[in-house]
C-alpha positions in Angstrom: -4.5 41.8 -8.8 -6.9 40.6 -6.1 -5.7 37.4 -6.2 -2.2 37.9 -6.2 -2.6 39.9 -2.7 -4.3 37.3 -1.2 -1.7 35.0 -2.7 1.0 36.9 -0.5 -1.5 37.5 2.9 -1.5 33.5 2.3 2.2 33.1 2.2 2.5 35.2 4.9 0.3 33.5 7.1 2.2 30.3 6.4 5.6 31.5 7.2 3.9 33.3 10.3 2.6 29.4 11.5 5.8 28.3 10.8 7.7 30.8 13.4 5.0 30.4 15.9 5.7 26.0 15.7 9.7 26.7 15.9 9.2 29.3 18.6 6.7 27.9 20.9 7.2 24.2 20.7 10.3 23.3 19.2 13.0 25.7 20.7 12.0 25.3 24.3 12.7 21.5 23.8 16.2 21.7 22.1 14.4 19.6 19.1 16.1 18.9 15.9 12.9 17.9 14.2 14.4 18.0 10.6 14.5 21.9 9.1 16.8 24.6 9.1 15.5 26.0 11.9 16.7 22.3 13.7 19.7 22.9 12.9 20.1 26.5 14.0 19.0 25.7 17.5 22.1 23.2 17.2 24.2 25.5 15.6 22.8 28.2 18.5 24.0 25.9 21.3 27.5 25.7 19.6 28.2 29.3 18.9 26.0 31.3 21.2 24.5 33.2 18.4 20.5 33.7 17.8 18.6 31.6 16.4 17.0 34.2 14.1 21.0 35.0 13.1 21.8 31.8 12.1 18.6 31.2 10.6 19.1 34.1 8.4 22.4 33.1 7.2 21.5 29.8 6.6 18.5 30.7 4.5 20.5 32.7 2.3 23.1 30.6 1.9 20.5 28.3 0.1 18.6 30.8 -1.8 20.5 31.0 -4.8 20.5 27.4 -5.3 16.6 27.5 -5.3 16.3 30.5 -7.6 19.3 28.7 -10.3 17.2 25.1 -10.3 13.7 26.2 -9.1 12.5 28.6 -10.9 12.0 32.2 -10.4 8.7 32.3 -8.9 9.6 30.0 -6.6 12.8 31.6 -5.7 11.2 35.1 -5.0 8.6 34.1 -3.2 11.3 31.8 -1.2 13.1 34.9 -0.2 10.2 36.6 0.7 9.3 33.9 3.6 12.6 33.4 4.3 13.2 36.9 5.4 9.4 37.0 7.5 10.5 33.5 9.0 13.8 35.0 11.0 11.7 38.0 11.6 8.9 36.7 12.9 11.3 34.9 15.0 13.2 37.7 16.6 9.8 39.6 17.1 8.7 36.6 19.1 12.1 36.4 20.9 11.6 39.9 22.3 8.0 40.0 23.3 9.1 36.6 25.0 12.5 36.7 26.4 12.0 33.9 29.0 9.5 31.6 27.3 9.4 27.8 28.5 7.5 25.1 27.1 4.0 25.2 27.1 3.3 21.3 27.0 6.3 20.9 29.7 6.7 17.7 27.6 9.9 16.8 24.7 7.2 14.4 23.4 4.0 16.7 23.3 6.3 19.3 21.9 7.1 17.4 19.1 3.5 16.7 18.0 2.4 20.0 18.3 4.9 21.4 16.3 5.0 18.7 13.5 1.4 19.2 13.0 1.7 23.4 13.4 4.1 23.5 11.3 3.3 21.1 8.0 0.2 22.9 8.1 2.3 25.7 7.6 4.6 24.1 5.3 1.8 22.5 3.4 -0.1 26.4 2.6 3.6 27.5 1.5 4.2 24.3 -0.6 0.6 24.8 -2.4 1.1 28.0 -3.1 4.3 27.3 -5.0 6.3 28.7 -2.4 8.7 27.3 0.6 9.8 28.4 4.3 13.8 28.3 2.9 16.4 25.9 4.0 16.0 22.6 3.9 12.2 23.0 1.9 14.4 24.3 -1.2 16.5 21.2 -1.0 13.6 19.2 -0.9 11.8 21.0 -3.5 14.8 20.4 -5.9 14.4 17.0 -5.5 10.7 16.9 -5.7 11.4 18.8 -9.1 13.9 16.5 -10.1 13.8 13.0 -9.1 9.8 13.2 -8.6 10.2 12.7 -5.1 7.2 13.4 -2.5 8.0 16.4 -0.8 7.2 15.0 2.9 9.8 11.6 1.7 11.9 14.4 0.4 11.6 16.4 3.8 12.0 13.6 6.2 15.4 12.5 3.6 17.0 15.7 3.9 15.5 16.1 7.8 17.2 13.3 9.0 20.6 14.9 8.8 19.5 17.8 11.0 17.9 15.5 13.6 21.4 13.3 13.3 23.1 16.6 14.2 21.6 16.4 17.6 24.0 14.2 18.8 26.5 16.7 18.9 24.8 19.0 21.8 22.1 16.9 23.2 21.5 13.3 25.1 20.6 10.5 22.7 16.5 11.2 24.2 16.3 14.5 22.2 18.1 12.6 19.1 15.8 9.8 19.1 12.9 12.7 19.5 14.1 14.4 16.3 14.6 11.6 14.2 10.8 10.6 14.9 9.9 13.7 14.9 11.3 14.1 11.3 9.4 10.9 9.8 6.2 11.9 11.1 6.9 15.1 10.0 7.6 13.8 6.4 4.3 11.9 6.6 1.7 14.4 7.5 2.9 16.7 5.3 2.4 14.5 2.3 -0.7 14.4 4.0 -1.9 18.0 3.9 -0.6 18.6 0.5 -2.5 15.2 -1.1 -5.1 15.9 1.2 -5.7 19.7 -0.4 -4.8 18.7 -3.8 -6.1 14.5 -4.1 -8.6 14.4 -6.4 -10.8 11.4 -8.0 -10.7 9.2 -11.2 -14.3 7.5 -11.9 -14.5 5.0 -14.5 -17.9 4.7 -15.5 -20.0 1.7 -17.0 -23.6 2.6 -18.3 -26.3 2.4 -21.0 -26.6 6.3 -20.5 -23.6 6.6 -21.6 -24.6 10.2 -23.7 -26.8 11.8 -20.5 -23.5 11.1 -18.4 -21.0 12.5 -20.8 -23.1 15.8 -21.4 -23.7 16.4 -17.5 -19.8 16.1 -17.2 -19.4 18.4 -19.7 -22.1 20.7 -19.8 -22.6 20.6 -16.1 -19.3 19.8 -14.3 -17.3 21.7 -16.9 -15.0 18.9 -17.0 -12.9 16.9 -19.9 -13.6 13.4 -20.0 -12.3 10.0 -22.0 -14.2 7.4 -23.7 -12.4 3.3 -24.4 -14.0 0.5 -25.5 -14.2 -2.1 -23.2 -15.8 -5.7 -23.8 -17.4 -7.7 -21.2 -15.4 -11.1 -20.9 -18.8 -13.3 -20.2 -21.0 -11.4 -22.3 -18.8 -10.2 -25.3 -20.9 -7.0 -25.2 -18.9 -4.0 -26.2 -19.5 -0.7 -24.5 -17.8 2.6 -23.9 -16.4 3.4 -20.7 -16.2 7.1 -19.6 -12.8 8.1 -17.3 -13.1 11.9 -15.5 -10.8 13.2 -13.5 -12.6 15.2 -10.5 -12.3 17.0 -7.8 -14.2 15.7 -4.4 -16.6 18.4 -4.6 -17.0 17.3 -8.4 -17.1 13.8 -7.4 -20.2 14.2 -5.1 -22.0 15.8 -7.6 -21.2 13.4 -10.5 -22.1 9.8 -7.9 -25.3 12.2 -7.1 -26.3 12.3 -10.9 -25.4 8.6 -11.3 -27.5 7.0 -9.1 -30.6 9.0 -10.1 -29.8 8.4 -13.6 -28.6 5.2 -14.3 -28.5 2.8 -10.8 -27.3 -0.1 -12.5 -24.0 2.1 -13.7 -21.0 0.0 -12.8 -18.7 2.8 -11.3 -14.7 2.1 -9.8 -13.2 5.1 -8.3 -9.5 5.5 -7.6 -7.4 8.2 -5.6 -5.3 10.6 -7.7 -2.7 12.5 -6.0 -0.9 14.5 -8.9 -2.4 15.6 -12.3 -0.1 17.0 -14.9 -1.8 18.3 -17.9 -2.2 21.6 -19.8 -6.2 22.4 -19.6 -8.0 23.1 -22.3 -11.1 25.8 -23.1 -14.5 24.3 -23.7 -16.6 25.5 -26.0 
């Protein structure tokens, strides 16, 4: 029960950043920078409406689409950030009628608000959960076509940022379409960056003492393939664990004081998709 709270204070707080990037840094610019809210400060400049309005309407207009090829969880926990985002946004549109930029910069804008708001985006994302709009679009494909979400987000993102060129000089385009791609890129690089963990291939003579503090110790799963050295023609077993970096410290930590002459190869991981199993 616990845990689900904090689950929702999290997503909260993540549609809360969100706001606070679109609010303080990307309105006062005119930025498209690739999201739904982009394209309601485009849409806001056409038709005089708010931008927590139009936000609104466009978040629900995509809703049901998420909740059909989603999922459920996903979709309910989509409409609850997509009603705090437009909230959040008219409760910071009163208590600051007249806000200007803070930076005083298009450029500086940008980067503060790509960065403030993939953080944002990222917590949401991790948590199984999106800001609306064009994050459900990009979540479909992720779903679907195995697509990164940040590719995903900069894919769909670009179309916004295009629709620039309807109400603003070809400055603030060019702005929004950078904006976009680095956008794309540094959320990949939250959510790998939370969720990247290690694969260590392991050569050693204590082969048994490794395997057991892996087990025992780490509470991990591990693998175990005969390899045979091509100069030698010695066959021995190599171990394969999939850890986390935290994991990974501890396991290089136990290697070196137990075997130092362990050959050991370590690759990124990015995505692990398995169904875990209790150990005895």
């Amino acid at each position: 029960m616990l845990q689900k709270i904090w689950e929702w204070c999290l997503i909260t707080v993540g549609a809360a950043i969100t706001a606070a990037a679109v609010f303080f840094f990307l309105m006062p610019s005119h930025l498209a920078v690739g999201s739904i809210s982009g394209l309601a400060i485009v849409l806001s400049e056409l038709t005089g409406l708010g931008v927590s309005l139009i936000t609104l309407a466009l978040n629900i207009a995509l809703l049901v689409v998420g909740l059909v090829l989603v999922g459920r969880d996903f979709g309910v926990k989509t409409i609850y950030t997509s009603l705090v985002l437009p909230v959040a946004l008219g409760v910071l549109e009163r208590m600051f009628p007249d806000f200007t930029s803070i930076m005083g910069d298009p450029f500086l804008d940008m980067v503060c608000y790509i960065f403030l708001a993939a953080a944002g985006c990222a917590m949401l994302f991790n948590l199984n959960a999106s800001s609306g709009g064009l994050d459900i679009v990009a979540k479909i494909l992720n779903k679907f076509f195995r697509m990164e979400l940040g590719t995903a987000m900069s894919l769909t993102g670009a179309c916004v940022a295009l629709s620039a060129a309807l109400v603003y000089d070809p400055k603030t385009v060019a702005l929004s379409m950078l904006g976009t791609y680095l956008f794309g890129l540094i959320l990949d690089h939250f959510i790998f960056g939370v969720n990247v963990k290690k694969r260590v291939c392991i050569m050693s003579d204590k082969r048994d003492e490794i395997t057991d503090f892996i087990l025992h110790t780490l509470h991990s799963g591990a693998s175990l393939y005969q390899a045979v050295g091509a100069y030698t023609g010695e066959a021995k077993e190599e171990i394969i664990v999939i850890v986390t970096k935290q994991e990974y410290i501890k396991l290089v930590s136990f290697i070196a004081q137990a075997d130092p002459d362990a050959f050991v190869t370590v690759y990124n991981v990015n995505e692990v998709i398995y169904r875990p199993k209790k150990l005895i």
